[in-house]
KEKE-3310 file (N, C-alpha, C; in steps of 0.2 Angstrom, whole numbers, plus 5000, padded with zeros to 4 digits):
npx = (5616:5631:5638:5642:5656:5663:5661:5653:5658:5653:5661:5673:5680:5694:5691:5680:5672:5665:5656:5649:5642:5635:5626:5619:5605:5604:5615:5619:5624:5635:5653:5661:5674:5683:5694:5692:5682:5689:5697:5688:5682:5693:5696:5686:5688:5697:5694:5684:5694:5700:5688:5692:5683:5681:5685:5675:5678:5665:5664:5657:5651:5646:5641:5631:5626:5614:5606:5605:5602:5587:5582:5579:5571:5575:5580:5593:5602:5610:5605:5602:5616:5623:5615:5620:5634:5633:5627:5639:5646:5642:5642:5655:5659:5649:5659:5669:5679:5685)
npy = (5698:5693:5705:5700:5693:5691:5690:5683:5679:5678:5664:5659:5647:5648:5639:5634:5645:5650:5641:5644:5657:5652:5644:5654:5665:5678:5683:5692:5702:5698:5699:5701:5694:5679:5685:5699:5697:5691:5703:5714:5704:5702:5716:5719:5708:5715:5728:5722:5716:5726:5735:5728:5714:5698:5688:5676:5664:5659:5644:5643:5629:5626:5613:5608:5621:5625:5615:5617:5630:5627:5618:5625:5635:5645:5658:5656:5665:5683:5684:5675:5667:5677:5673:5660:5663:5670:5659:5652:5661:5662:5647:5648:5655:5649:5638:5642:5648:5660)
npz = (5495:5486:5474:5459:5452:5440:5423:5410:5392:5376:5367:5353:5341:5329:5321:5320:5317:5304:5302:5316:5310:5302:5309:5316:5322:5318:5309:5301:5311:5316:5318:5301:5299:5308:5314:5314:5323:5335:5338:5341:5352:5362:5365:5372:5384:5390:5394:5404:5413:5419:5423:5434:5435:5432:5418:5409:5397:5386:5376:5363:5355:5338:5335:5347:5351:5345:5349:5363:5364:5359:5370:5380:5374:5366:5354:5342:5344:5348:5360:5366:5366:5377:5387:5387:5391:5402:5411:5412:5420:5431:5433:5434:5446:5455:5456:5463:5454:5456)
capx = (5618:5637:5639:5646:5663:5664:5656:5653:5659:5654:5668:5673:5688:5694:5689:5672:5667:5661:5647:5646:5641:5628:5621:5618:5600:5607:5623:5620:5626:5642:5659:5664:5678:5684:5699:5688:5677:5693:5702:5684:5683:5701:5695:5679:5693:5703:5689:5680:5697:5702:5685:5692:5679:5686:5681:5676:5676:5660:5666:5651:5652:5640:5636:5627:5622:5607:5601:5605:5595:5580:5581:5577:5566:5578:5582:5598:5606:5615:5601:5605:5623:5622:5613:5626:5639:5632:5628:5647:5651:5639:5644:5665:5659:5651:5665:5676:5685:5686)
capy = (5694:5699:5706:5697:5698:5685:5694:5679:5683:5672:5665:5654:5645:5651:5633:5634:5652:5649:5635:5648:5662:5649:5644:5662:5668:5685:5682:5700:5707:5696:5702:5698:5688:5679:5689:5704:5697:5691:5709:5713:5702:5704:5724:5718:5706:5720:5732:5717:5716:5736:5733:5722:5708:5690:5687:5670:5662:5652:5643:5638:5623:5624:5608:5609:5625:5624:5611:5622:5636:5625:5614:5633:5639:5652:5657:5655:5673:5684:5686:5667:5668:5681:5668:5656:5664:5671:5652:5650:5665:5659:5642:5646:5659:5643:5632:5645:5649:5670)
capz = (5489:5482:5469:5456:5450:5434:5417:5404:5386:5371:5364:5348:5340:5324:5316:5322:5314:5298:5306:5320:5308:5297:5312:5321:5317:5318:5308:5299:5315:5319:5312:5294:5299:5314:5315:5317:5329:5339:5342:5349:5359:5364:5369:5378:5390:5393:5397:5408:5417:5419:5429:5443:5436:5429:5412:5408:5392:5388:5372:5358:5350:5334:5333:5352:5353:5343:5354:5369:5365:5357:5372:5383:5370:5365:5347:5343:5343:5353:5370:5369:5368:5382:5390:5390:5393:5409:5415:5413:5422:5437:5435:5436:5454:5461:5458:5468:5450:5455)
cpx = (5625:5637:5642:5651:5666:5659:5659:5653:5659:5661:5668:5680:5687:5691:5682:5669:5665:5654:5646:5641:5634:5624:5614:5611:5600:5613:5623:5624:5634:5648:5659:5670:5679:5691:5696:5685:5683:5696:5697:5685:5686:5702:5691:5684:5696:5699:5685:5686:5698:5695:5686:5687:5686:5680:5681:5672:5671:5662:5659:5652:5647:5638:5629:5626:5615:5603:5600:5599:5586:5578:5575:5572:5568:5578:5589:5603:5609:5611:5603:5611:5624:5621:5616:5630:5637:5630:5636:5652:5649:5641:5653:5664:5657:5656:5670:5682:5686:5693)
cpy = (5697:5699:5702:5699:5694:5688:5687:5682:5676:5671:5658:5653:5647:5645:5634:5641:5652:5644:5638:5654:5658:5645:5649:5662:5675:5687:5690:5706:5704:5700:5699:5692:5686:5685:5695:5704:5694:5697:5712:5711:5701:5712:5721:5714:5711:5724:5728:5718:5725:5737:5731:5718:5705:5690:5679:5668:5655:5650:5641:5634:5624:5619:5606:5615:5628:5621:5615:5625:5630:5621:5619:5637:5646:5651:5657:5661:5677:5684:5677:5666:5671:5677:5664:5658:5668:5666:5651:5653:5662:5652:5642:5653:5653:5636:5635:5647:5657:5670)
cpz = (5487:5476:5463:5451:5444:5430:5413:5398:5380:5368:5358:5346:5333:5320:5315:5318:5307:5301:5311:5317:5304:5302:5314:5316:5315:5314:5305:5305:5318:5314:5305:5295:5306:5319:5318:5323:5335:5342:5345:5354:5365:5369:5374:5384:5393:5396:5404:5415:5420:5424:5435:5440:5433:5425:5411:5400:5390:5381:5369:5353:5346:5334:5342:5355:5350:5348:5362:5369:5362:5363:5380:5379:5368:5356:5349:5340:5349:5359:5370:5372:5373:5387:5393:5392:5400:5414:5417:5417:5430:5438:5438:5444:5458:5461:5461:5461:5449:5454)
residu = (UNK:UNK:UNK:UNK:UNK:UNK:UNK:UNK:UNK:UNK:UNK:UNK:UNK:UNK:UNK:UNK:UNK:UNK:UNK:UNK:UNK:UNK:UNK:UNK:UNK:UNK:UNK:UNK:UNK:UNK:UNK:UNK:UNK:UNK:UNK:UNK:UNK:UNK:UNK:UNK:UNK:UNK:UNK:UNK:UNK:UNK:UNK:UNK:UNK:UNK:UNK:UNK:UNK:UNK:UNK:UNK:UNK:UNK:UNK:UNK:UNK:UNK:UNK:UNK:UNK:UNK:UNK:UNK:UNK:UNK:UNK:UNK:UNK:UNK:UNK:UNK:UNK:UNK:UNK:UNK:UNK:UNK:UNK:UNK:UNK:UNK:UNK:UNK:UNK:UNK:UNK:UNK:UNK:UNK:UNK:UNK:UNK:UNK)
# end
C-alpha cells in the first residue's frame, strides 16, 4: 500500500468562527480568535509542505458538521474534525488531486 502523501487539516472561514467555536464540544481548547487559529494553521501548512506531503483543506461548515459527526456517532470535537479532515485528504488522493 503507498504511503500517503496528502495530510487533511481542518480548516474554517473567518465568518463561520464564532458558530464554529459554540458548536465545538471542546471549544476550551480552540484559539481565542480566528486570527490566532489562522496563523496556526498557516505554520501547521507550511510544516505539512517542508515535508514533501500536500495539505488539503477540509472546510467545516457549522451548520452540517454536527450532523456529520452524530450521523458517525462521533462527538463533535477535535478526533472528529481529524476525522474529517483525513476523509478529505483520502478523498482528494483518490480523485488523483496529489
Amino acid at each position: 500500500m503507498p504511503s500517503l502523501k496528502t495530510v487533511g487539516i481542518a480548516w474554517y472561514r473567518r465568518e463561520d468562527w464564532e458558530k464554529i467555536v459554540e458548536i465545538m464540544e471542546d471549544r476550551a481548547n480552540l484559539p481565542r480568535s480566528f486570527s490566532l487559529w489562522l496563523k496556526g494553521a498557516q505554520q501547521a501548512l507550511q510544516q505539512i509542505e517542508r515535508q514533501g506531503l500536500v495539505a488539503v483543506k477540509a472546510h467545516i461548515d457549522p451548520q452540517s458538521f454536527p450532523t456529520w459527526c452524530r450521523d458517525r456517532g462521533l462527538n463533535v470535537n477535535a478526533a472528529a474534525r481529524l476525522q474529517y479532515a483525513n476523509l478529505a485528504a483520502r478523498d482528494h488522493e483518490i480523485e488523483g488531486g496529489h
